[in-house]
C-alpha positions as CSV (number, residue, x, y, z in Angstrom):
1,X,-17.0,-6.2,22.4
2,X,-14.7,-5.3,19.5
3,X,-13.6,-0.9,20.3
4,X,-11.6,-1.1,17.1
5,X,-12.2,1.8,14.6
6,X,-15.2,0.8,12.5
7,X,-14.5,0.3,8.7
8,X,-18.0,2.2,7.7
9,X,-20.6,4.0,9.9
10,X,-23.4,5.1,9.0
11,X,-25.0,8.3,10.9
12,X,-28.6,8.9,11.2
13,X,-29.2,8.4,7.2
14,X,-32.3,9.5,5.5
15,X,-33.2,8.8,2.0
16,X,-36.3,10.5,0.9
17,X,-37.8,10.7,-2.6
18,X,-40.4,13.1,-4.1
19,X,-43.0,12.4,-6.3
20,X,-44.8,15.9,-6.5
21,X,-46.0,16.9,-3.0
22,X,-45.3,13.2,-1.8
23,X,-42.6,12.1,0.0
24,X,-41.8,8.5,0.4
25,X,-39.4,7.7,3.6
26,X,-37.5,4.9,2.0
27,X,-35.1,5.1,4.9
28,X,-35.4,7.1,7.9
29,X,-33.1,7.9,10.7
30,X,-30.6,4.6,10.1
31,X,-28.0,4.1,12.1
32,X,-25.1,1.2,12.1
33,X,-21.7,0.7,11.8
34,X,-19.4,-2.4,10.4
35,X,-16.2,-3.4,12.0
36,X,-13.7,-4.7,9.4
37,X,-13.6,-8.4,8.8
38,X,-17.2,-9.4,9.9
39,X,-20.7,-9.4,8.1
40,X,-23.5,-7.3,9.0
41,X,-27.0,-8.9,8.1
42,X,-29.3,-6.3,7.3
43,X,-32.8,-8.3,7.2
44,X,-36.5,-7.2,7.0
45,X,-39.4,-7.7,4.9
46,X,-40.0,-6.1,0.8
47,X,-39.8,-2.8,0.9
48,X,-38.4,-1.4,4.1
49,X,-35.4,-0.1,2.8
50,X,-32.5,-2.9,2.9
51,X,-31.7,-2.5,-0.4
52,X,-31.7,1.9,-0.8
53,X,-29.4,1.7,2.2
54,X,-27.4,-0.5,0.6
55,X,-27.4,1.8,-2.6
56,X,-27.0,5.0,-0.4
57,X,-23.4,3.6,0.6
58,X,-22.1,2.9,-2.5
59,X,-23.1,6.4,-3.3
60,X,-26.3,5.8,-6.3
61,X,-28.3,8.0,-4.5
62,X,-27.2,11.3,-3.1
63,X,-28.4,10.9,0.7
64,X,-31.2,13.3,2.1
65,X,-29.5,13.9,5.2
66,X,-27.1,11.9,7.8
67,X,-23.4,11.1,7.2
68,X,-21.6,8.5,5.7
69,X,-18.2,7.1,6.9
70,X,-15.5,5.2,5.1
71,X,-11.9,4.2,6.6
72,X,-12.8,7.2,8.8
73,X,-13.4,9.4,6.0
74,X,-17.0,11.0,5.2
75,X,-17.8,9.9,1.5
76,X,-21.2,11.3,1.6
77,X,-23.1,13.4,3.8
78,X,-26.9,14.9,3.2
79,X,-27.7,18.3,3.4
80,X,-31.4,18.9,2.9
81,X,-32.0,18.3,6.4
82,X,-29.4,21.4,6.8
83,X,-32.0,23.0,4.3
84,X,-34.6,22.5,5.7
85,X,-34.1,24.3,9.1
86,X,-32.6,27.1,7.2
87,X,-35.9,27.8,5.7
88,X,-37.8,27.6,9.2
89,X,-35.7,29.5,11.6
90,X,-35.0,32.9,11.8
91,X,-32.4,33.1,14.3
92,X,-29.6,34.6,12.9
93,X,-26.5,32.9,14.8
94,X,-28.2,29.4,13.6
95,X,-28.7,30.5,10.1
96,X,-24.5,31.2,9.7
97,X,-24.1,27.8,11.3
98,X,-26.4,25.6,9.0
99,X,-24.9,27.8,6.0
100,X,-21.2,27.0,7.4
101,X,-21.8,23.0,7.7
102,X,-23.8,22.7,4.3
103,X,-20.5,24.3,3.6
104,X,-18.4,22.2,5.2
105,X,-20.3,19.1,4.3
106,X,-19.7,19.6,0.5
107,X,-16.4,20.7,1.0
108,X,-15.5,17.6,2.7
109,X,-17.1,15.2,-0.1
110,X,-15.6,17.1,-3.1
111,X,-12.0,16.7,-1.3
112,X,-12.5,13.1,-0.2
113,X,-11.3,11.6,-3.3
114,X,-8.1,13.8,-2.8
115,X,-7.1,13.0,0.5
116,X,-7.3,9.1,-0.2
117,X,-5.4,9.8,-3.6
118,X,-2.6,11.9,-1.4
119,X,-2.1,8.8,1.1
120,X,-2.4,6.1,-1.4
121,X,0.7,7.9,-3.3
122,X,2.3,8.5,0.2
123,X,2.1,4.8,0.9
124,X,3.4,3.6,-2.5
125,X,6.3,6.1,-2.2
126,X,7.1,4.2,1.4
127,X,6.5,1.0,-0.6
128,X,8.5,1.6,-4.0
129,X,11.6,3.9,-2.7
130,X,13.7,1.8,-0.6
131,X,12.9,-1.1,-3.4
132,X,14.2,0.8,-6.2
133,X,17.0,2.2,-4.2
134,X,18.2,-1.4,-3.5
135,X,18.0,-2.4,-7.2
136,X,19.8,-2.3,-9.9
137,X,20.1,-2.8,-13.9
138,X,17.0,-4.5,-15.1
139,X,15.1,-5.3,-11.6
140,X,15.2,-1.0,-11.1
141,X,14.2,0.1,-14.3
142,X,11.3,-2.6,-14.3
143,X,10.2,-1.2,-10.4
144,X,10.4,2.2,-11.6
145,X,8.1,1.6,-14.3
146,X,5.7,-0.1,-11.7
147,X,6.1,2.7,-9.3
148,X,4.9,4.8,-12.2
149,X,1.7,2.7,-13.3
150,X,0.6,2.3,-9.7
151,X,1.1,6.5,-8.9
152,X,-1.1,7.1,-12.4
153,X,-4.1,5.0,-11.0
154,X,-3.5,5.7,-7.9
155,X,-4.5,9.8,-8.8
156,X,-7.5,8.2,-10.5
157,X,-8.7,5.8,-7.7
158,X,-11.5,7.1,-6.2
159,X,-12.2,5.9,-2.0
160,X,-15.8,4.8,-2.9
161,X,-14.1,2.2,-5.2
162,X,-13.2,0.0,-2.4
163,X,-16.8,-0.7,-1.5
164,X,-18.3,-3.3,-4.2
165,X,-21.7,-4.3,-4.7
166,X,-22.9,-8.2,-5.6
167,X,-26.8,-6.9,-7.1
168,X,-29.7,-8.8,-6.7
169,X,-30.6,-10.0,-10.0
170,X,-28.5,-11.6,-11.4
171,X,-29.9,-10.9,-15.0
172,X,-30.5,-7.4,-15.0
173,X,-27.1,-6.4,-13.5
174,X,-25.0,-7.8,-16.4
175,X,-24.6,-5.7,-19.7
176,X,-26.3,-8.5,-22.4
177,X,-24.1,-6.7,-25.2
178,X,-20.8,-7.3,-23.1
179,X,-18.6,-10.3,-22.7
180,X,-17.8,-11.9,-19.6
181,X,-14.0,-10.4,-20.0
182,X,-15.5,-7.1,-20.7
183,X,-17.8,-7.3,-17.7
184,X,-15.3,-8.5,-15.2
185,X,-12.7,-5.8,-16.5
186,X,-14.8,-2.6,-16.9
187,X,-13.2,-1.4,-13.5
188,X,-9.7,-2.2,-14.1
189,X,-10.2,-0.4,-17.7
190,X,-11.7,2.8,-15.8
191,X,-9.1,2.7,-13.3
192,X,-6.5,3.3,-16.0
193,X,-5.3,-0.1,-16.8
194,X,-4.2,-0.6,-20.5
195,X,-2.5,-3.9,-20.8
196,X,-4.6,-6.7,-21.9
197,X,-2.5,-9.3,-21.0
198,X,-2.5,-8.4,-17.8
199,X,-6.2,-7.5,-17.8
200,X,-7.0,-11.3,-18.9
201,X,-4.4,-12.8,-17.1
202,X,-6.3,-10.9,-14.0
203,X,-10.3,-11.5,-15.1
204,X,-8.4,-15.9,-15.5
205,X,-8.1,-15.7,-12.2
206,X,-11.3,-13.9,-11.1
207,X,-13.1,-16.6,-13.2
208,X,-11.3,-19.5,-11.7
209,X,-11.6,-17.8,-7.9
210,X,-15.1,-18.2,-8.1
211,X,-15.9,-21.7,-10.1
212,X,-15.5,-21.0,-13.8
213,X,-13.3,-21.4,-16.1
214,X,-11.3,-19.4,-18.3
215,X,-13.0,-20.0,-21.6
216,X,-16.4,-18.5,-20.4
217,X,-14.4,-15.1,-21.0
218,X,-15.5,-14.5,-24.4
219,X,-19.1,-15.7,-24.1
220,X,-22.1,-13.3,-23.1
221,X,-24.4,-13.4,-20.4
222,X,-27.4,-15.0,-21.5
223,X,-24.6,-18.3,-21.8
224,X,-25.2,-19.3,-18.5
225,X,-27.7,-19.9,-15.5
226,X,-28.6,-18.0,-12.8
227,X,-26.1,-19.0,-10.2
228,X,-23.1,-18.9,-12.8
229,X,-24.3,-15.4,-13.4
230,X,-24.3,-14.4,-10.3
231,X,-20.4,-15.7,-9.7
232,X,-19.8,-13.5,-12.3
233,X,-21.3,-10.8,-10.3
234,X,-19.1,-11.8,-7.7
235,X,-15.6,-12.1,-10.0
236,X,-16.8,-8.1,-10.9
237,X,-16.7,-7.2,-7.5
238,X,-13.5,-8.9,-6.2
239,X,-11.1,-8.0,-9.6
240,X,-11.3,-4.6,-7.5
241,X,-9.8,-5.8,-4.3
242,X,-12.4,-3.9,-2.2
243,X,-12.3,-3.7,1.6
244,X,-15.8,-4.0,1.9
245,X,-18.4,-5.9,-0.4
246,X,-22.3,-5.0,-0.3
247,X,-24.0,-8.5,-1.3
248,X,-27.6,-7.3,-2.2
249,X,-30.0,-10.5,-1.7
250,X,-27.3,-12.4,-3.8
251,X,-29.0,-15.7,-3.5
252,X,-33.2,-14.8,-3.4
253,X,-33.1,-15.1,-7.3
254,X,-31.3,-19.2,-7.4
255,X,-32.3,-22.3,-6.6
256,X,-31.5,-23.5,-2.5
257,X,-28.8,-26.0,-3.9
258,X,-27.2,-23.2,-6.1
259,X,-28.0,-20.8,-2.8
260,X,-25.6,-23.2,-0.8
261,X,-23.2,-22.8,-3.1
262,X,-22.6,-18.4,-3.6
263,X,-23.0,-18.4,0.2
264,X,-19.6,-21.0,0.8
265,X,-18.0,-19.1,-2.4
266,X,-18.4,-15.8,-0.4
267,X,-17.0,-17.2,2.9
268,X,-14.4,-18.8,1.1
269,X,-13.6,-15.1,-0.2
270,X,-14.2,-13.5,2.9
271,X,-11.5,-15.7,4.8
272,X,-8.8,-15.6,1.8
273,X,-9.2,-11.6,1.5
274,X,-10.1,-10.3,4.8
275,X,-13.7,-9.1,3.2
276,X,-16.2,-7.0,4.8
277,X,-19.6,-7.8,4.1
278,X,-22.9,-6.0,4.3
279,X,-25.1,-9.0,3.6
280,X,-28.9,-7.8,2.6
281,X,-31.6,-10.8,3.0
282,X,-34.7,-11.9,3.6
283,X,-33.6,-15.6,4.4
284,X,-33.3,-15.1,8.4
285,X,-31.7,-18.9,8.8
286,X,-29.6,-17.8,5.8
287,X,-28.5,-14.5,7.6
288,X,-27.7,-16.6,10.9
289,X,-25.7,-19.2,9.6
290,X,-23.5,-15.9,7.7
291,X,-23.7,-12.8,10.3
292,X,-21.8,-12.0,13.0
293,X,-24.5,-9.1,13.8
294,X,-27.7,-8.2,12.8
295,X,-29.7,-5.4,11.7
296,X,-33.8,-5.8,11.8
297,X,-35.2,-2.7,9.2
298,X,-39.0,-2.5,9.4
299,X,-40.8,0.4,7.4
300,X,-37.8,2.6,6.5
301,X,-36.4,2.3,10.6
302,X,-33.5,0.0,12.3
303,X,-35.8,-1.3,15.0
304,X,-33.9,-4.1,16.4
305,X,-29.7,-4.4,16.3
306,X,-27.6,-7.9,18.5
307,X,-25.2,-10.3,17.7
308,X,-26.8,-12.7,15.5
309,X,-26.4,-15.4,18.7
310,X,-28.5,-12.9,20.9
311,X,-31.0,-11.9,18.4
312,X,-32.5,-14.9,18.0
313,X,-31.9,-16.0,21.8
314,X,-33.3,-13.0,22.9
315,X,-35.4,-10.9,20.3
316,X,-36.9,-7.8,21.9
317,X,-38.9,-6.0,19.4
318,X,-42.7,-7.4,18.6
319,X,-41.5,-7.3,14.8
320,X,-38.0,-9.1,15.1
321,X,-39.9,-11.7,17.0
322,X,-42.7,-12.1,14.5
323,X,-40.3,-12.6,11.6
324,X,-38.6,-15.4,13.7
325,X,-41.6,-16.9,14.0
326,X,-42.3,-17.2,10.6
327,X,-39.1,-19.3,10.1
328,X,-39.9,-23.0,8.8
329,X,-37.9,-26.3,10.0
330,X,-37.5,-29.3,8.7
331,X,-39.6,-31.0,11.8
332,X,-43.1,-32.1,11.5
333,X,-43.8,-32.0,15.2
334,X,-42.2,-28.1,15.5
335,X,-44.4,-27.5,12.7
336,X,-47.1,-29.0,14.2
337,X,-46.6,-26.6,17.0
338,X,-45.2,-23.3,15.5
339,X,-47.6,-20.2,16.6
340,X,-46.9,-17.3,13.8
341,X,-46.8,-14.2,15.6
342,X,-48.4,-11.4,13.6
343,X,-47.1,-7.9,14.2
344,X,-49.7,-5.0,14.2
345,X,-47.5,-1.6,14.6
346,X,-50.8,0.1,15.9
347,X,-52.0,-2.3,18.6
348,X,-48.4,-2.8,19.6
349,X,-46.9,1.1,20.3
350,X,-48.4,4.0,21.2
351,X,-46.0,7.0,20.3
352,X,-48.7,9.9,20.4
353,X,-47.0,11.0,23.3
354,X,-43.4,9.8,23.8
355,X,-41.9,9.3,20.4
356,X,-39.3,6.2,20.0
357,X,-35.6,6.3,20.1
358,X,-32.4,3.5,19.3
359,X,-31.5,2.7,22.8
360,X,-29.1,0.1,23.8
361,X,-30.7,-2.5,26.1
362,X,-27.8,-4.5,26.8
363,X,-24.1,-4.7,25.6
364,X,-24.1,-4.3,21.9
365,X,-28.2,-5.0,21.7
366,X,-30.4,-2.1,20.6
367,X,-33.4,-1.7,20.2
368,X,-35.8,1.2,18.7
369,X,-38.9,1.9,21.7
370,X,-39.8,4.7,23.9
371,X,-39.1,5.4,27.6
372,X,-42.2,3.2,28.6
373,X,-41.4,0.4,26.6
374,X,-37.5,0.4,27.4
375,X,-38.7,0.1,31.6
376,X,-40.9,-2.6,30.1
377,X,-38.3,-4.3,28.3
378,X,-35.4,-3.6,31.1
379,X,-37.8,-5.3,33.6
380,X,-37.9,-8.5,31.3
381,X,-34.3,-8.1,30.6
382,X,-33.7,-8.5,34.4
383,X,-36.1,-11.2,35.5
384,X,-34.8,-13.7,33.4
C-alpha cells in the first residue's frame, strides 16, 4: 500500500441540485482519493454521478457540502450542509461553531489561489537567482527577462489550473468558430502569454504529441473525425502541463479501433509526463486494462472501492458483481454459459434499521454495507 501524500482527496462530497421543492442527489456522500502517478477508474452505469464528480473537481459546480483537496490544499469546500444545521439547532455554542467554519471554509477557498501564487514565486526565485547570479552579458539579461515573464503568470496562475479535463463529446466541447491554434492556446493566452511565436511553436508540439500535424492548426473543428477531435481535446489539456488530468468517457463517443488508439495516446502521455488520471467509463474491460484502482458509483453513492486486480477477483457488492457480469468475451462457449446477474437494490439491502456505511473489508478494499452485511461479507472474506 502506497502512504504517500495523496495528490487529490475528496471528502464526503455532495452535489445536490434544486428544481423547486425537488432535490436531485447527483452525488451523495463520495469519498476517494488519488495518489500521484496512477489512474483512478471511476465506473458505474448513466446517471449515477461519474461525470458531476468529475465536474465538481475541476470546480463547474460549486459543491453542496464535503471538501475538496489539491497538492494538500482545499480548492473547494461546501457549505450548505454547514447551513443547514444552522437553521435546525438552537444550541448556542454549535451555532458560533458552524458560523466560524462556513467562515473558515470561504476564507480558505478565496486565499487558495494566493498561497499557490506565493510558493510558485518562491520556487522560481530558488530557481532563477543563483542562475542569474552566475551569468553574465547576454545569457543574464535574457534569464532576467525570463525570470520576469514566469513571476507575471505565475501571480495569475490559478491552483485549479493544474487539473485538466479531456470532455466526453468530442463535438460539443470544441468552439466550432475557433481554430485548432486558437483552441489549443486559449489557456496559454489566459495565463498571460503574449508571444505567438512561442504560442505556435508550443500548440506544433501539442499537435504532433498527440498524432497530428502542424498544418491542422489553422483549420476548424468540424475538419476532422471524431477521434482526431478528441486528440485535440487531449493537446488542450496537456499545453497546460497539469498534474492531474480528468478524462471524462474520452472514448464512449469513437469507434473500438479509434478507442484503442486515445487510450495508448494517454498512456503514452501518462509515462512521458508523470500524469494523474481520473479515468470516468462505462467500458469495465476498458477501465481494467487502464486502472490501477477502482471506484464502483451506483445511484449518486461509491459503493464498491479495490485495486483493479481485486475488484474483479474478488467483487463484494451485489451491484459491482452484476456489472461484471454483464461484460461480453470474445468466446462462444463463455457466452454460452454467462449468467447476467441482475441487481435489485430492494430485494438485496434492508437499511430500515441500520443505515450503510464505506467500510474497509480488507487492505485497500471498501465497500459501502451495514454492520449485518459487513459480518456477512467478513465471514466470506475468511472462508475462502
Amino acid at each position: 500500500m502506497n502512504n504517500q501524500e495523496p495528490l487529490l482527496r475528496v471528502e464526503h462530497l455532495c452535489q445536490y441540485f434544486k428544481a423547486g421543492n425537488f432535490v436531485t442527489k447527483a452525488v451523495d456522500d463520495v469519498s476517494f482519493d488519488i495518489r500521484k502517478g496512477e489512474v483512478f477508474g471511476l465506473v458505474g452505469e448513466s446517471g449515477c454521478g461519474k461525470t458531476t464528480t468529475g465536474r465538481s473537481i475541476i470546480k463547474l459546480y460549486n459543491i453542496t457540502s464535503g471538501n475538496i483537496y489539491f497538492k494538500g490544499v482545499r480548492i473547494a469546500a461546501g457549505i450548505q450542509s454547514y447551513k443547514d444545521e444552522l437553521k435546525a439547532t438552537k444550541d448556542p455554542v454549535r451555532i458560533a461553531e458552524l458560523k466560524a467554519q462556513i467562515r473558515a471554509a470561504r476564507n480558505e477557498q478565496k486565499n487558495c489561489d494566493k498561497e499557490y501564487s506565493a510558493k510558485r514565486r518562491s520556487e522560481l526565485k530558488s530557481e532563477y537567482e543563483p542562475k542569474i547570479a552566475a551569468a553574465v552579458g547576454e545569457e543574464k539579461a535574457r534569464m532576467e527577462a525570463q525570470y520576469k515573464d514566469a513571476l507575471r503568470k505565475a501571480r495569475r496562475t490559478r491552483l485549479v489550473t493544474q487539473i485538466q479535463m479531456i470532455f466526453q463529446d468530442p463535438i460539443a466541447s470544441l468552439d466550432p468558430r475557433m481554430t485548432v491554434r486558437e483552441i489549443i492556446s486559449e489557456g496559454l493566452v489566459i495565463q498571460g502569454e503574449r508571444d505567438k511565436k512561442v504560442i505556435d511553436e508550443k500548440v506544433y508540439e501539442m499537435l504532433e504529441l498527440v498524432g497530428l500535424v502542424r498544418e491542422h492548426a489553422s483549420r476548424y473543428p468540424h475538419e476532422f473525425s471524431g477521434g482526431q477531435r478528441q486528440r485535440i481535446g487531449v493537446a488542450r489539456s496537456i499545453i497546460m502541463n497539469p498534474e492531474l488530468i480528468i478524462a471524462d468517457e474520452p472514448v464512449s463517443a469513437l469507434d473500438v479501433s479509434v478507442q484503442a488508439q486515445v487510450i495508448n495516446l494517454l498512456n503514452e502521455l501518462r509515462e512521458r509526463f508523470g500524469l494523474t488520471i481520473l479515468f470516468i467509463a462505462h467500458d469495465l474491460s476498458v477501465v481494467k486494462y487502464f486502472s490501477d484502482r477502482i471506484g464502483v458509483m451506483y445511484y449518486g453513492k461509491m459503493v464498491e472501492l479495490a485495486d483493479s486486480d481485486e475488484l474483479f477477483a474478488h467483487p463484494l457488492h451485489p451491484y459491482t458483481r452484476s456489472l461484471l457480469s454483464a461484460i461480453p468475451l470474445p468466446d462462444p462457449v463463455y457466452e454460452r454459459q454467462r449468467r447476467r446477474i441482475t441487481y435489485n437494490p430492494l430485494a438485496e439491502h434492508d437499511y430500515t434499521v441500520d443505515q450503510p456505511s464505506f467500510r474497509e473489508v480488507r487492505p485497500g478494499h471498501f465497500v459501502q454495507c451495514n454492520e449485518a452485511e459487513y459480518q456477512k461479507i467478513m465471514t466470506e472474506i475468511s472462508s475462502k
